[in-house]
N, C-alpha and C positions, 0 to 999 in steps of 0.2 A: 373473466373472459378467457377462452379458451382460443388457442390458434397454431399453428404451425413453425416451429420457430426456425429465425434463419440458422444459430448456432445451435447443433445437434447437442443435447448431453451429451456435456465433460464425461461423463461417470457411465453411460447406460446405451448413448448414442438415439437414443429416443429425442421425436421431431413434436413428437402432439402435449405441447403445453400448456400451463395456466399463468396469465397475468395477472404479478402481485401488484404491479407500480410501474407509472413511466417515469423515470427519470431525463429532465432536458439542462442542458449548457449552452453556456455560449462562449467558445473556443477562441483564444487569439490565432491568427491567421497563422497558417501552415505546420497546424496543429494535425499531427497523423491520427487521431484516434474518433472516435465518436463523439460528436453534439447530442446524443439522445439515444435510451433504449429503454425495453423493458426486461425489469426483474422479474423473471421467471420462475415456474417452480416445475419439476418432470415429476407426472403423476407415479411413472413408475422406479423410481431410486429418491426421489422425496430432494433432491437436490436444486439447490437456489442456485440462478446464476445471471448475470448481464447476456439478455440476447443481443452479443453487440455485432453487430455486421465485419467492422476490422478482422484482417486475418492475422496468425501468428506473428508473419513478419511485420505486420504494421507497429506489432505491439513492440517487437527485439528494436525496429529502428528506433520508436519511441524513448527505450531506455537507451540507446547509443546517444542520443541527440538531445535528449529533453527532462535528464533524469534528473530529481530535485536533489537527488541524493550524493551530485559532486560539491554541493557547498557543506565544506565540515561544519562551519557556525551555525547553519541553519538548519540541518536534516540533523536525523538518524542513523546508528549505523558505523557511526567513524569514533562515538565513546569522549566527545568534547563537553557533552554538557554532565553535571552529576548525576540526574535523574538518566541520560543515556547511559553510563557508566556504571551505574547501579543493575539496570536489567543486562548489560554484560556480562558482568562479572557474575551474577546467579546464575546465567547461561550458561557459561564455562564450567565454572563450579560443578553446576548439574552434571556436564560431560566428561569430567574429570573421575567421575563416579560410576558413569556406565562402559566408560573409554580409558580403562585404566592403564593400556597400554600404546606410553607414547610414542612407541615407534611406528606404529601404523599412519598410510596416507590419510590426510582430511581434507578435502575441498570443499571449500564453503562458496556454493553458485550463486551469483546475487548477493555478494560479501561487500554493495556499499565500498566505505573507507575503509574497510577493513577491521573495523575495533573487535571483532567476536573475535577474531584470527590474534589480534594483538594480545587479547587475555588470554586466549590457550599457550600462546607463545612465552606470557610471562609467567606459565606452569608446568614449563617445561616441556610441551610441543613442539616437536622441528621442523616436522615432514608436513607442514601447511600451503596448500596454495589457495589464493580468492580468486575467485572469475566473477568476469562483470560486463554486459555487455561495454561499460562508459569510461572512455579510456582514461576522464580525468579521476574515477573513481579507481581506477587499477591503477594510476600514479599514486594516487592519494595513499591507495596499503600499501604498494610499495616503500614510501615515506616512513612506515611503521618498523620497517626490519622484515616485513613478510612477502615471499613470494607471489605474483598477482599477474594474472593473464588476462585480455579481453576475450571474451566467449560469453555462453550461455547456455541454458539447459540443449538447447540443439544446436550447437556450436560448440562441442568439448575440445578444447586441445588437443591439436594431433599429439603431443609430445607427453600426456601424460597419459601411457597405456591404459592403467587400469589403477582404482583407487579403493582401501580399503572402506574410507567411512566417507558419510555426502551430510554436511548440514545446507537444509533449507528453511532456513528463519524466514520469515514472512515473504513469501516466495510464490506457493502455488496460487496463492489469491489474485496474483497478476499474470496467470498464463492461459492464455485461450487455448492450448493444444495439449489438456493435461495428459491424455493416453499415450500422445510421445513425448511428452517428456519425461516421465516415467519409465518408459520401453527405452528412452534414448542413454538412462543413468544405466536403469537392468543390462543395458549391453555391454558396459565398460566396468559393473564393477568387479571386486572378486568372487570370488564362489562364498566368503563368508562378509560381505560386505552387510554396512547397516547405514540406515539413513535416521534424522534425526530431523524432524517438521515440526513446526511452530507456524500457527496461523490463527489469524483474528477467530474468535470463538461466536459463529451469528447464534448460536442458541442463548446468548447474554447479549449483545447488542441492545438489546433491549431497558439492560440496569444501568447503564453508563452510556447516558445520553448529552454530550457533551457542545452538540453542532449538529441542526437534523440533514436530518439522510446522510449522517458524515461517510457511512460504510457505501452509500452508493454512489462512487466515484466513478474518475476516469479510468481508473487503476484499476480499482477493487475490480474483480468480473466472477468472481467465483467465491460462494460463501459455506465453509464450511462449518459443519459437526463433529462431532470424534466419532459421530456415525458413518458420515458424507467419507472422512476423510480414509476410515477403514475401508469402505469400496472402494477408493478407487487403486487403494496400495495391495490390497486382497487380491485385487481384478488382475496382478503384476506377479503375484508370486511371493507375495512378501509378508512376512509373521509376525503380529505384534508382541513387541518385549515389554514392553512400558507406556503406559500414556497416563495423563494428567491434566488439570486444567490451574490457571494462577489469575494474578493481574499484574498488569507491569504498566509502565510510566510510556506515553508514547508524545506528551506532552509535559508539561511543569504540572505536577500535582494530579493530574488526570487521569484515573485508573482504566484500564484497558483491559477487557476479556481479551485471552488467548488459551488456546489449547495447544500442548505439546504430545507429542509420541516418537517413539524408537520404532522401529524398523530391521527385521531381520532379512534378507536376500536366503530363499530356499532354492536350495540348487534342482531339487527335485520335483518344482511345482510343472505340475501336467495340463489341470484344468481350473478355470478362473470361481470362487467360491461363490455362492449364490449371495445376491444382495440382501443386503438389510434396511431395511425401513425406520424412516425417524419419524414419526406419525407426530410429537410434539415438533418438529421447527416449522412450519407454515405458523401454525398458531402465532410462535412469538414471533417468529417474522413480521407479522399483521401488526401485532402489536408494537413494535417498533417502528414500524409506518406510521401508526396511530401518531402516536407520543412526539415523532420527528413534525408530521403535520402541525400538530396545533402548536411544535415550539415557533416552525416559522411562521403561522399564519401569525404569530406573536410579533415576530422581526418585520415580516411585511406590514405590520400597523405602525411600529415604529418608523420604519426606513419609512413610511408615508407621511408621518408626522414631520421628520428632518425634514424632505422634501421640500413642503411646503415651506418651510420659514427659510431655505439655503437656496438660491437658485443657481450657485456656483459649489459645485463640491470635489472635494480630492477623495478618489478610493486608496488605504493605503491593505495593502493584503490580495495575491492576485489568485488567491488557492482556490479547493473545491468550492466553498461557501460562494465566494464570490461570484464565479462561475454559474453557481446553478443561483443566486440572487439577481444576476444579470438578466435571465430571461423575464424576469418581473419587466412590466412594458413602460411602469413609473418611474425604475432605475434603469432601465435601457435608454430611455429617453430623458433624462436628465442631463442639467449642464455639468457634468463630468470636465471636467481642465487637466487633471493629470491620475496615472494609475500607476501607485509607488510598490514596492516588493523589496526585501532587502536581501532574497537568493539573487546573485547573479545569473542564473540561467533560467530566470523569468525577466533579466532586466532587458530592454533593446524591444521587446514583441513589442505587437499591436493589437489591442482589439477595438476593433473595425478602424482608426484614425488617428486614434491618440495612443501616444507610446506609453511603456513602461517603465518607468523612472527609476533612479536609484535613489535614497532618501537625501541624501548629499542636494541631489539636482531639485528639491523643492523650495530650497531656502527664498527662492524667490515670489513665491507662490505665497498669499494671504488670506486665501480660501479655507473652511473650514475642513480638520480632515476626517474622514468616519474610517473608521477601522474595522475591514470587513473580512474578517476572523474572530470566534470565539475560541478557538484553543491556543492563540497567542496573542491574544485582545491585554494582557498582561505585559509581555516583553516590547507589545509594541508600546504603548502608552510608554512604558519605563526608555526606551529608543528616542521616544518624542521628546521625552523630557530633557535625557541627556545633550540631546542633541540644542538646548535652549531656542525651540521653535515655540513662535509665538499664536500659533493658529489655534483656534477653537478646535477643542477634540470629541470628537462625537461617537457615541458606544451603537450598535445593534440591541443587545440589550443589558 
């Protein structure tokens, strides 16, 4: 289906689109972002994206207020867990190689806790600062020994003039506004500045199917290629030095497409290069549609099964899954008694009537609990256990 979309191409600023898929949620209350949108594809730059109606700052409040990534126990980012700590340290590692000199500035925007900052630091990097929009995440580096400001790609610190090197680890997947924020780093940095991007790789999406529609979140808005992501750094002025693709750990054991690349700042860029065309990423796109469908129409036969035999149930996991399982009208309508999470900054919401719990707060509860996460469907059950709760435990699949 073709149509007009509310959000212009990221990459092209082109309106006349095609719809790959609607994604729908059901949001706990005073939630800033979108219940629903469709993934898009722009005929002319080949780029995937959430037509999602929020504007920039809906999304900057969002991470000031709602970011999952100030609990160290539970996110990414902050280098607590070994499998977090492992894709650190081969981050660093990698930068230590193309950034071999440590006295240049690094701001790492969207630095989380800080852990990427912490490994460059323990290789002899000084000149580091993290910006974040979430002030407890810019306490949290701070904690580390590293310097850490609140900002964002359009919110730079008045106080740091200009910076030699910009890491954005999985970053521009979450920014509706990617032509300035691109134009907002090109103003401040220096004449030989370099950037260094790491983003979900949607041309694999497709091989590591782990949770479906995991990539089409509340977050994710923007899916790139190492094709996608050369427009839009090309469009800026910027020369690629290096790019690559791997898999890293973004879960316990879960291997995760990403693509990385370097970034050179041309001082001398006049006019923006002509695009290039992925003529393969619709394809796989489709086809991870595919694959994501029939896994839930799988989970929806199940979750109908529970149903039936439980007419009292606890949701324990309040993430994307869940979210987009709720608009199921069998789980929306179900007697739901409590909805547990063990991030504090999901605990206290509501959706629609019933709170958020901390798992502490269920011990009074005898209902059986389902666990609605597949990529921590593991730590949770290992949580239940610890915790010597006696409730029937119930899988998705």
């Amino acid at each position: 289906m073709k149509k007009t979309s509310f959000r212009k191409c990221p990459i092209c600023e082109n309106q006349d689109v095609e719809v790959l898929h609607r994604q729908h949620f059901v949001l706990p209350q005073g939630h800033p972002l979108s219940a629903g949108y469709d993934v898009v594809i722009c005929p002319e730059c080949d780029f995937i994206y959430a037509d999602s109606p929020p504007a920039q700052q809906d999304y900057d409040a969002f991470y000031a207020s709602f970011s999952k990534y100030e609990d160290k126990g539970t996110s990414t980012g902050g280098g607590i867990s070994y499998w977090d700590v492992r894709r650190l340290e081969q981050t660093a590692e990698y930068l230590t190689r193309v950034w071999t000199d440590r006295t240049k500035s690094i701001i790492d925007v969207g630095c989380a806790n800080g852990g990427l900052l912490h490994q460059l630091r323990k290789l002899g990097y000084e000149n580091l600062c993290g910006i974040d929009p979430s002030a407890r995440c810019v306490e949290n580096t701070k904690a580390t020994g590293v310097s850490a400001v609140v900002g964002s790609l359009f919110h730079l610190p008045d106080n740091i003039a200009s910076f030699d090197r910009v890491i954005l680890s999985h970053v521009l997947e979450h920014v509706a506004d990617l032509q300035g924020a691109i134009r907002s780093l090109s103003l401040r940095m220096a004449t030989d500045g370099e950037i260094y991007i790491e983003l979900p790789d949607a041309s694999r999406y497709a091989d590591t199917i782990f949770s479906p529609f995991q990539e089409f979140n509340t977050e994710h808005i923007n899916h790139f290629s190492a094709i996608t992501c050369a427009n839009l750094m090309k469009s800026h002025g910027f020369v690629l030095s290096e790019q690559g693709e791997h898999l890293i750990e973004s879960s316990p054991d879960k291997p995760y497409p990403v693509i990385y690349s370097l970034w050179l700042k041309d001082s001398y860029f006049k006019q923006a290069a002509n695009l290039q065309r992925d003529g393969e990423l619709q394809s796989k796109i489709n086809a991870y549609i595919a694959d994501s469908q029939e896994m839930l129409n799988v989970i929806e036969r199940n979750l109908a099964n529970i149903l039936q035999c439980h007419s009292k149930i606890i949701l324990w996991g309040t993430g994307q899954l869940m979210m987009k399982l709720l608009t199921d009208p069998a789980l929306g309508n179900a007697g739901i008694v409590a909805f547990v999470d063990g991030n504090p900054i999901n605990q206290g919401k509501y959706f629609g009537k019933i709170p958020v719990r901390t798992p502490e707060e269920i011990r009074c509860y005898d209902s059986p609990i389902l666990i609605t996460t597949l990529l921590h469907q593991q730590e949770i059950s290992e949580t239940i256990r610890q915790m010597g709760l006696s409730n029937d435990v119930l899988l998705l699949l």
